[in-house]
N, C-alpha and C positions, 0 to 999 in steps of 0.2 A: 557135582561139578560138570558132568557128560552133559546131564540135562539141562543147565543153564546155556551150556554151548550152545545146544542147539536150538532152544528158543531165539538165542540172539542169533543164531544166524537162520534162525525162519524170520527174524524182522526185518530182511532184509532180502531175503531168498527165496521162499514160502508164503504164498500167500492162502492164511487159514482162513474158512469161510466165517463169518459171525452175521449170522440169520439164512434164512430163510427165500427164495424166490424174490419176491419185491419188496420183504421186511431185512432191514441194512441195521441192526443194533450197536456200529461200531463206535456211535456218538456216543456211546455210553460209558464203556470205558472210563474209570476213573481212578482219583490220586488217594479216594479213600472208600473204603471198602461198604458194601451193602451187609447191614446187621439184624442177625434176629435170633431168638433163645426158641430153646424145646420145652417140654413139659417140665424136664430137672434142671434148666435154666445154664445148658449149656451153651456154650454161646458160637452160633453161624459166621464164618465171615465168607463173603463174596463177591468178585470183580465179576464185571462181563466182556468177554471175549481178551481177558486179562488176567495175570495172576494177580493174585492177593495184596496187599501193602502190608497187611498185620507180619510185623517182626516174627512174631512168636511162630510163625506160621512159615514164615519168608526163609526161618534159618535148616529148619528140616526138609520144607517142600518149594522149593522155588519157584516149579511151575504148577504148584496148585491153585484153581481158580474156586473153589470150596474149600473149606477147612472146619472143623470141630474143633473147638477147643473146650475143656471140660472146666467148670465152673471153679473159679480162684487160681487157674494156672496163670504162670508167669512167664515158665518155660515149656519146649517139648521136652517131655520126656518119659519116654514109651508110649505108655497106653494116657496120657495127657491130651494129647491131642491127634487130629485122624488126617489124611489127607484123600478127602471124598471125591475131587476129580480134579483135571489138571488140565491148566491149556498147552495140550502136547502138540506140535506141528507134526510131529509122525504118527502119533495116535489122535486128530481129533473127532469132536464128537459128532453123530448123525445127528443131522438135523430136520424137521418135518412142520410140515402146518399141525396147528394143532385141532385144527376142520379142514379139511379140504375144501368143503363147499362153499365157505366163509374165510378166506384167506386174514383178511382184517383181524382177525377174532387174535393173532396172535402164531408165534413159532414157537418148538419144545425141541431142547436139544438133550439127548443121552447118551450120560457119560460112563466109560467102563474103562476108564484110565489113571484111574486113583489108586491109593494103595490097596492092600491084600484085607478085606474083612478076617479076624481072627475068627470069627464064628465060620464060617463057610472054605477059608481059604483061597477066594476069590477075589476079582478088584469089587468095589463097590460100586452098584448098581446107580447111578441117580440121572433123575428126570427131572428137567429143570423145566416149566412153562411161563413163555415172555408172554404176559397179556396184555396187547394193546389198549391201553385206558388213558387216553386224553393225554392231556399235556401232564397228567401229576408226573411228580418224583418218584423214581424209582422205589417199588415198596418191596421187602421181598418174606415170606411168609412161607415157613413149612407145613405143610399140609399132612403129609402122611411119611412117619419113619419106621423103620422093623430096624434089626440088628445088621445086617448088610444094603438095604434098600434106602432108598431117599426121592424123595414125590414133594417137589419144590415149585411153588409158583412167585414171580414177581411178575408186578403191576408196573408198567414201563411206558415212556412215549416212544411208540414206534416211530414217530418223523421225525429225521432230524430237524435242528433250527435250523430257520432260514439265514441265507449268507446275507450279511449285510452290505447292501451294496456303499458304495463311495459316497463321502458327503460331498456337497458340494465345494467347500474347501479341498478336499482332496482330490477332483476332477479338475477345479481350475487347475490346483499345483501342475496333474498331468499333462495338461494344455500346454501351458507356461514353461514346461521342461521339453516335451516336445516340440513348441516351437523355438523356442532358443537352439535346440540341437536342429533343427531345420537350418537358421539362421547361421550359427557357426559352419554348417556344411557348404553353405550357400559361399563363406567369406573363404574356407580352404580350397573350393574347388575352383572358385574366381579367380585368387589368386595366384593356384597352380597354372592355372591358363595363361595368364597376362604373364609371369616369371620365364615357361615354359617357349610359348609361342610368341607372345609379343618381347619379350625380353627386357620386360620393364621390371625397373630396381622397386626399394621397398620406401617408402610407402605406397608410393604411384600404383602401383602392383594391384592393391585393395581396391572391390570392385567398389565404383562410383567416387572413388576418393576425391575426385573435385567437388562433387558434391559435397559432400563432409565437410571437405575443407571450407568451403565457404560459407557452410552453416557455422562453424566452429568459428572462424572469422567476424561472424555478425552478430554473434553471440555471446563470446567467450574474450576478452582482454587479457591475454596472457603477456607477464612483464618481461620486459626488451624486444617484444614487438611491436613492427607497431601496424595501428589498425587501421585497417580496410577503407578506403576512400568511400566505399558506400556507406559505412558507419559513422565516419569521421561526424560532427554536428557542422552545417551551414550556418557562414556568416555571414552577417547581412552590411553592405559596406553603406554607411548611411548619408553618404556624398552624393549617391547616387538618387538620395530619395529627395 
C-alpha cells in the first residue's frame, strides 16, 4: 500500500528518468505488457518506464516493472511468481549507453530494486538492454538468466512519433474562432466607449450601428415595418410618357 503511495505521488512530484542522454523511451510505455518465456516456459512480463498491467502480478507487486510468472499460475502465491524489478521513484534504476562511442546503438538500465532472490538473499540483479532498431515494435527477449541475475534485451524504436500537425480543417476552425473572438472584442470595447463617454443608449451604442441598420433595412423586410424609401420599387406614372 506505502509503495503504491508513492508511485502515485512520484506521478506527480517526481520526475523518474526513462532513458538515457538523447534516447527519451517514455513513448513506450504501455496499457499492455511486453511478453516473453525462458527455456521452462515461464512466462516474462514487462512495461517500460512503467509498472506492469498483468493482474497477477499487479495484486503482490504494484510497482514492478519485470515480473516471473511460473508456468500455469493463475495466482501469486509464494514462490509462483518473482518481482525482478520495480519502477521505484525512490530507488530507480541507473541508466547508461550501452557504447559510449555509439550513442544510437541503444540505453541499458539496471535494476536492484526487486524483491529478495531466495538463493542469495539479495534483490535481483537485472539488466535490461533498449536496442535502437528502426521503427519495429517493441521485441523483448532474454538473453542470459542464472538463479538471482537477469541479462534482458528489447528491440525498441528509440524516436518517438512525430506530432501530428493540424489538418487543415482544424487550422481554419482556429482562424474562424480567433477571429470571431477578435470581432466580439472589437463590438464590447466599441460599445463600452460609446455607453461610457459618448453616453449613447443601446442599440445606437454598437459600433457602426447605422451602418448595419441600413444594410438590414435594404436587405431584410421585417413585418410592421416599413421599408426604406431607397428599397421601396419606383413607379412609373404613365401620364407622363
Amino acid at each position: 500500500m506505502f509503495s503504491l503511495f508513492f508511485f502515485l505521488l512520484s506521478t506527480y512530484c517526481i520526475n523518474i528518468p526513462c532513458g538515457f542522454g538523447t534516447i527519451d523511451l517514455s513513448h513506450l510505455s504501455s496499457n499492455t505488457d511486453y511478453i516473453t518465456i525462458d527455456t521452462v516456459d515461464n512466462d516474462f512480463y514487462m512495461n517500460i518506464c512503467s509498472p506492469v498491467n498483468n493482474p497477477i502480478c499487479r495484486s503482490d507487486f504494484p510497482l514492478s516493472t519485470i515480473c516471473q510468472v511460473k508456468k500455469g499460475s493463475q495466482e501469486c502465491n509464494g514462490s509462483t511468481c518473482s518481482n525482478l524489478a520495480s519502477w521505484d521513484p525512490i530507488n530507480p534504476p541507473t541508466w547508461a549507453y550501452i557504447n559510449s562511442s555509439d550513442p544510437n546503438q541503444g540505453v541499458s538500465a539496471t535494476y536492484t530494486n526487486g524483491g529478495l532472490c531466495s538463493s542469495s538473499g539479495h534483490p535481483y540483479i537485472v539488466n535490461v538492454r533498449y536496442m535502437c532498431y528502426g521503427e519495429t515494435l517493441p521485441t523483448f527477449v532474454i538473453v542470459e538468466q542464472s538463479l538471482c541475475n537477469l541479462l534482458a534485451t528489447i528491440f525498441v524504436n528509440c524516436n518517438p512519433p512525430p506530432v501530428k500537425s493540424p489538418s487543415h480543417i482544424n487550422a481554419a476552425l482556429i482562424i474562424f474562432i480567433v477571429a470571431l473572438s477578435m470581432y466580439g472584442m472589437f463590438l464590447f470595447i466599441g460599445m463600452a466607449i460609446n455607453r461610457i463617454f459618448l453616453k449613447m443608449g443601446f442599440p445606437e451604442a454598437c459600433p457602426h450601428y447605422n451602418f448595419w441598420k441600413t444594410c438590414c433595412e435594404k436587405t431584410v423586410i421585417r413585418p410592421g415595418k416599413q421599408i426604406a424609401e431607397s428599397c421601396k420599387p419606383k413607379t412609373v406614372d404613365y401620364e407622363e410618357i
